[in-house]
C-alpha positions as CSV (number, residue, x, y, z in Angstrom):
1,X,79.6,-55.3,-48.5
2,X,78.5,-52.6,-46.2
3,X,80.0,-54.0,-43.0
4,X,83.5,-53.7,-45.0
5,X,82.4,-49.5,-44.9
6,X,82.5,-49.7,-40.9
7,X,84.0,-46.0,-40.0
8,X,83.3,-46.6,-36.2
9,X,81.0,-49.0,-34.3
10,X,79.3,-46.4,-32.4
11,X,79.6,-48.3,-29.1
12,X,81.9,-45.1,-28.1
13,X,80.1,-41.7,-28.1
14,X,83.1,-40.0,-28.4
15,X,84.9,-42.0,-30.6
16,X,81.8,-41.9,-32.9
17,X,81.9,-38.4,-33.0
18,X,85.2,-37.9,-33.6
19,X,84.6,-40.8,-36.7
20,X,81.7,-38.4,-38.0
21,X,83.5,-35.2,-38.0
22,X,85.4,-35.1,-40.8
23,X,83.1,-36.4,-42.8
24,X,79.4,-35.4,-44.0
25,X,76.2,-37.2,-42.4
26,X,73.0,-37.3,-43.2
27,X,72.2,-34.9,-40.4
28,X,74.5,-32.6,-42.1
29,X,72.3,-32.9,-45.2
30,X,68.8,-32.7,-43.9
31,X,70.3,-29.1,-43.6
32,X,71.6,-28.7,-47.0
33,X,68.3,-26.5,-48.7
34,X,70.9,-24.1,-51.0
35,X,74.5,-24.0,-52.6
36,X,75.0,-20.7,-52.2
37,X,74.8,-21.6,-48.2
38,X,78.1,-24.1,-48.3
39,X,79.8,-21.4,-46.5
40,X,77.1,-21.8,-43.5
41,X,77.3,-25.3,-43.9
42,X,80.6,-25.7,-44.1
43,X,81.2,-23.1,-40.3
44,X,78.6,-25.9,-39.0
45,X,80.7,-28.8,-39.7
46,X,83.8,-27.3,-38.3
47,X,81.9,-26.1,-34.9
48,X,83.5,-27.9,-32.1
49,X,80.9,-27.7,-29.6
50,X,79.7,-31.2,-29.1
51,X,75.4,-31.0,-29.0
52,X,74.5,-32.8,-25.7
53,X,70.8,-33.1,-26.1
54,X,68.2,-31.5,-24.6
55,X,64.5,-32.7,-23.5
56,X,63.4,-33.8,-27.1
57,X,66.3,-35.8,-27.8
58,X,66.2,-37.7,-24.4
59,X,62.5,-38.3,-25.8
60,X,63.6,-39.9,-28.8
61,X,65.8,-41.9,-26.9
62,X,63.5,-43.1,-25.3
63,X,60.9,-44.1,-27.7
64,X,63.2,-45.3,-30.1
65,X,64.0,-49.0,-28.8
66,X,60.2,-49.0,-29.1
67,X,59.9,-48.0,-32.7
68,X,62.2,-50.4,-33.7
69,X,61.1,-53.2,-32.2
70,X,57.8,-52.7,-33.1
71,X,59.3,-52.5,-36.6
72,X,61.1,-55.7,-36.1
73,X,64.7,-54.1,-37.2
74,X,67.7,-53.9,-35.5
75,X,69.2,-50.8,-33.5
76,X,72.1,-49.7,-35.4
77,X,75.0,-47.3,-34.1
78,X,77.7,-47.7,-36.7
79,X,79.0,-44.9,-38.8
80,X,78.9,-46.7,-42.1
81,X,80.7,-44.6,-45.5
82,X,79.2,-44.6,-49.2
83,X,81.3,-47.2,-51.4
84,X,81.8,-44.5,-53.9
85,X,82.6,-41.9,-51.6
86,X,84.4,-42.4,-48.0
87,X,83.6,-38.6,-46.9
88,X,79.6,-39.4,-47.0
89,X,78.7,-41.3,-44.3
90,X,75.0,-42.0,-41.8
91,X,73.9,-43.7,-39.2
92,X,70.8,-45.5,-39.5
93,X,68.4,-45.2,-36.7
94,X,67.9,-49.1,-37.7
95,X,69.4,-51.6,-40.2
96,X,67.8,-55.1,-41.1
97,X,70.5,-57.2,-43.5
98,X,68.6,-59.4,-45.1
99,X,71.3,-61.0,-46.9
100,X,74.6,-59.0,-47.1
101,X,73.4,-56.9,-49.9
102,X,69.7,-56.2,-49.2
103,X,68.9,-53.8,-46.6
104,X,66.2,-52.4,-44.7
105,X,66.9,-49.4,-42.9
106,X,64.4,-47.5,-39.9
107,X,64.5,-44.1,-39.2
108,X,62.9,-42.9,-35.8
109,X,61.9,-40.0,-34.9
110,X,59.5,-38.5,-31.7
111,X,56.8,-35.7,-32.9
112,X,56.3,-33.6,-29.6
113,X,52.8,-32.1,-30.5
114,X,52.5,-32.6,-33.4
115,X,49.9,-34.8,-35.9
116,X,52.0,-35.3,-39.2
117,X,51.7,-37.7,-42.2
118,X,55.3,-38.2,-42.8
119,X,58.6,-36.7,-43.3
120,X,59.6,-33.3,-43.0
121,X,61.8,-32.2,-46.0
122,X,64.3,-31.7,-44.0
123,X,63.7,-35.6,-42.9
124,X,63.5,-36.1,-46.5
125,X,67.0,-35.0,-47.3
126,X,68.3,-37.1,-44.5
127,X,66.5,-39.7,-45.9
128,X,67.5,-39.4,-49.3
129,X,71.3,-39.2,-48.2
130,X,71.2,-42.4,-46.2
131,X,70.3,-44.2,-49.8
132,X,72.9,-42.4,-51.6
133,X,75.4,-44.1,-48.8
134,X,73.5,-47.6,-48.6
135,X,72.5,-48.3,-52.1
136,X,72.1,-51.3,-50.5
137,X,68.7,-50.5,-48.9
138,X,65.7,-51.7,-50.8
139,X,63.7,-49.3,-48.4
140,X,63.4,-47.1,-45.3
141,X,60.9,-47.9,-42.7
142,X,60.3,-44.1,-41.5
143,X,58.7,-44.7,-37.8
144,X,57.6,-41.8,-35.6
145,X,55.8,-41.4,-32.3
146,X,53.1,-38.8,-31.8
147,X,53.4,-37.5,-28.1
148,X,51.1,-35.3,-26.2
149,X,52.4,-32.2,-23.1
150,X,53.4,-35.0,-20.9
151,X,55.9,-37.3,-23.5
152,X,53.3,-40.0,-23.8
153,X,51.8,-41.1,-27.1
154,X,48.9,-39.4,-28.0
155,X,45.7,-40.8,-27.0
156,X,44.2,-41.2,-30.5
157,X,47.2,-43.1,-31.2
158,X,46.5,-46.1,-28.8
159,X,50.1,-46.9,-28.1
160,X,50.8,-47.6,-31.1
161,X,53.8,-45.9,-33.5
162,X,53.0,-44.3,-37.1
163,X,54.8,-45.3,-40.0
164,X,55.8,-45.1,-43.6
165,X,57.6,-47.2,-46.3
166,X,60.1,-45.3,-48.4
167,X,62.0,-46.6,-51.0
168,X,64.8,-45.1,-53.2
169,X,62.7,-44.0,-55.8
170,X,60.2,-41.9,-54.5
171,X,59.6,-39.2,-56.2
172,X,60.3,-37.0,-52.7
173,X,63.9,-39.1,-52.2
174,X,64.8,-38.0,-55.9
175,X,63.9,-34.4,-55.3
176,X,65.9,-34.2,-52.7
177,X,69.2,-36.5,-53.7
178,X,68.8,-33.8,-56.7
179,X,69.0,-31.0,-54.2
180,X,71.6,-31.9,-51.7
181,X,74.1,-33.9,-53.5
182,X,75.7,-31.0,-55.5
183,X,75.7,-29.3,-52.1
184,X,77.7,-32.3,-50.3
185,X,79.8,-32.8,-53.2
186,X,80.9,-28.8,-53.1
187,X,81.3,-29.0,-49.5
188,X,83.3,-31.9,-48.7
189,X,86.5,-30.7,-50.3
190,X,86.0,-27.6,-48.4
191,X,85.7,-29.3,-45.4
192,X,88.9,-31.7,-45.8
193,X,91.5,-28.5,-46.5
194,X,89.7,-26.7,-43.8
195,X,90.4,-30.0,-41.1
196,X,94.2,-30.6,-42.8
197,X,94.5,-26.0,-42.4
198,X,93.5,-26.8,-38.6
199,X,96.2,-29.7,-38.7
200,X,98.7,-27.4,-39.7
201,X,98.1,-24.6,-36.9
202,X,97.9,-27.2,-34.4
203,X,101.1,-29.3,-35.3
C-alpha cells in the first residue's frame, strides 16, 4: 500500500525537504541524461542551498490548483518511497487512489511562452521515475498551462489547460526508465556514504 511508503506529509516545507534530501526524487532524475555525470549529480544532491523559487515557480503555483481540478485529481504533497527501494522517492504534483492499489497520478507544469505538445525529456525522466516509485499508477495525467508575457493563458487556449495521458508503457517512459535507472541506482550509494562522511565530521 502506498500510504504505508509515507516518508513525510509535505504539510512542512522544511521538514519535506529535509525527508527528500537524502534520498533521490524524481526531480533529481529529470536531470539524470549520463552515467559518466554521477559525480555532477551526485555535488547536486549534497548542495545545501535550499531553491526558494523565482517568478516561474510562483506561476506554477499558481496555476496548479487549477490544473488539477480541472483534472478532477487530488493535490498531493507527500514524499512517498519505491517499495523496492526506500532511497527513490517523488512527489506527485497529483494522486487519485482509486482503490488502494490503482493510482492515477497528475503532473503540472506552467509553459511561459511556449506552444508544446507534451513532455520535455527531461519531464520524461521525471515521469518515468515517478512509475518506477508508484507501480501503482495505471497512468499520469501530464497537465500544462500555456501562458503568454503577462502569466495568463494564452489566448488561443480559451482558458482552458493542455493535457496528455501517459501510462507506464510508453514507449518514451521506457526510454527513459532505461536511461536513468542505472544512473539512480549508481548514485544513491554514493550519496548515503557521502551524508553518513558529513555525519561523521559533524558529530
Amino acid at each position: 500500500m502506498w500510504r504505508d511508503r509515507i516518508l513525510h506529509d509535505g504539510i512542512d516545507r522544511a521538514g519535506w525537504e529535509a525527508a527528500r534530501h537524502p534520498v533521490i526524487g524524481a526531480s533529481d532524475a529529470a536531470h539524470f541524461a549520463k552515467l559518466a555525470s554521477v559525480d555532477k549529480y551526485l555535488a547536486a544532491k549534497l548542495g545545501h542551498g535550499s531553491f526558494q523559487g523565482n517568478s516561474y515557480t510562483e506561476s506554477g503555483h499558481r496555476w496548479e490548483p487549477m490544473m488539477l481540478a480541472w483534472a478532477g485529481i487530488p493535490q498531493n504533497l507527500a514524499l512517498i518511497h519505491s517499495p523496492a527501494e526506500p532511497g527513490f522517492a517523488c512527489t506527485p504534483d497529483g494522486l487519485l487512489d482509486l482503490d488502494g492499489e490503482h493510482l492515477v497520478l497528475a503532473e503540472c507544469k506552467a509553459k511561459h511562452m511556449k506552444v508544446v505538445d507534451g513532455p520535455s525529456t527531461a519531464e520524461w525522466r521525471q515521469l518515468a521515475f515517478q512509475f518506477e516509485v508508484l507501480p501503482e499508477a495505471t497512468k499520469t495525467e501530464f497537465i500544462w498551462v500555456e501562458l503568454d508575457a503577462d502569466g495568463e493563458i494564452r489566448a488561443g487556449r480559451h482558458g482552458e489547460p493542455c493535457s496528455i495521458t501517459v501510462r507506464p508503457d510508453n514507449p518514451n517512459i521506457l526510454k527513459a526508465r532505461a536511461q536513468i535507472l542505472p544512473i539512480a541506482v549508481d548514485l544513491l550509494p554514493r550519496l548515503r556514504a557521502a551524508l553518513e562522511f558529513e555525519r561523521t565530521i559533524a558529530a
